[in-house]
MARDO-990625 format. One record per residue: x, y, z of N, C-alpha, C, O in turn. Coordinates in steps of 0.2 Angstrom, whole numbers, plus 5000, padded with zeros to 4 digits. Each point is the difference from the previous one (the first is absolute). Layout:
// MARDO-990625
XYZXYZXYZXYZ ...
// end
This chain:
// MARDO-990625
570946124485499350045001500050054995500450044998 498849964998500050034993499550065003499649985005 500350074992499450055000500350084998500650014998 498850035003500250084999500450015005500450044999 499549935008500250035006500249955005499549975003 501050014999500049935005500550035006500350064999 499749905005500350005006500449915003499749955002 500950074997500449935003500250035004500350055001 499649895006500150025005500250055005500549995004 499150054995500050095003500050005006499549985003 501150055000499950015010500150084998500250044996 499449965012500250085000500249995008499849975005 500750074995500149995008499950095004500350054997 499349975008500350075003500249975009499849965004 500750094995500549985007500049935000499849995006 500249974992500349934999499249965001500149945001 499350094999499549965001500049984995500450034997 499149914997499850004995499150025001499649995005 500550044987499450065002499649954993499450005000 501049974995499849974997500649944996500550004998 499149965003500649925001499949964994499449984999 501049994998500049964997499449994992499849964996 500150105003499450004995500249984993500550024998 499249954997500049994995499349994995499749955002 500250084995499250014994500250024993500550024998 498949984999500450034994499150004996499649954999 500550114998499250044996500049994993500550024997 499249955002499850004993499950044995499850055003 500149964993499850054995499149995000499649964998 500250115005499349994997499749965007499449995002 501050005000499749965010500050075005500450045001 499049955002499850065005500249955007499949945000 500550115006500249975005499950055007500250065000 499649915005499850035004500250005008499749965004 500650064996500450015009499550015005499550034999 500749945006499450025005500449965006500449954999 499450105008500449995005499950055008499750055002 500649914999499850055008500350065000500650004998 499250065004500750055002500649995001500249955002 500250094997500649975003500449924994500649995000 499149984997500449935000500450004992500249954997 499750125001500550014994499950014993500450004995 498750015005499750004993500450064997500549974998 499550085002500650064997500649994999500350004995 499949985012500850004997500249934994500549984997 498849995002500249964997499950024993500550004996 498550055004500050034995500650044996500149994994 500450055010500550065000500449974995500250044996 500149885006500649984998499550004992500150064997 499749925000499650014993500350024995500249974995 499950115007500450044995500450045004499950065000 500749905004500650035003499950055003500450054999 499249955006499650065004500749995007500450045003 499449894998500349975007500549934996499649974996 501150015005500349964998500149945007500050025006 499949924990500149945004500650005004500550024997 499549955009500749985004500549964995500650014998 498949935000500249944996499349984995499550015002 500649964993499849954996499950064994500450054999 499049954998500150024994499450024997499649965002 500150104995499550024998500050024991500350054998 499549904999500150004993499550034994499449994999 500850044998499650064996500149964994500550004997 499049964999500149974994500649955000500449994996 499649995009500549955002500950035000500549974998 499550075004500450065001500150025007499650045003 501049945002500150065006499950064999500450034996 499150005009500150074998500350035004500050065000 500449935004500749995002500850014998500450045002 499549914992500649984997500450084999500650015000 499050034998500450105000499650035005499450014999 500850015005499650055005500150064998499750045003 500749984990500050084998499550014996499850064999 499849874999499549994994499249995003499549994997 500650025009499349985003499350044998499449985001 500950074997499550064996499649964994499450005000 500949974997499849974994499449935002499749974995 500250025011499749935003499550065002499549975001 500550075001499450065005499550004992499449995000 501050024996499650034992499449964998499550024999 500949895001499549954998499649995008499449975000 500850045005499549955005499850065004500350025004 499050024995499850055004499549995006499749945002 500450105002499449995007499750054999500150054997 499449945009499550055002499849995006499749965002 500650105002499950005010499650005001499749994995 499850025011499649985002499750095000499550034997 500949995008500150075002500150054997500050055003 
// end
């Protein structure tokens, strides 16, 4: 899976529930994408994982086809290139 920003098979688990299961996607350069969702069913925490906000249970979120994982001392450096903007 190739893009600026993918996702191979992302769980998130809280208290052993999956709050998000099994995902995998991946953004293209210059492709607009847009989430949308009930309350509650995980748009943020999905948003979050982005730029190392919230870290997957399992699978893998890739920054230029890069875990941004693979260094947790380095996760500053993934916050620089992938910015957000809260609602609030």
């Amino acid at each position: 899976m190739s893009g600026i920003i993918s996702y191979d098979k992302v769980n998130i688990f809280y208290n052993e529930k999956p709050i998000i299961k099994d995902v995998s996607f991946s953004v293209q350069a210059g492709e607009i994408l847009g989430i949308a969702g009930e309350s509650g069913s995980g748009k943020s925490t999905l948003i979050q994982m982005f730029n190392g906000l919230i870290r997957p249970t399992s699978g893998q979120v890739l920054l230029n086809g890069e875990d941004i994982w693979a260094k947790p001392k380095e996760i500053r450096r993934v916050r620089f290139q992938v910015g957000m903007v809260f609602q609030y």
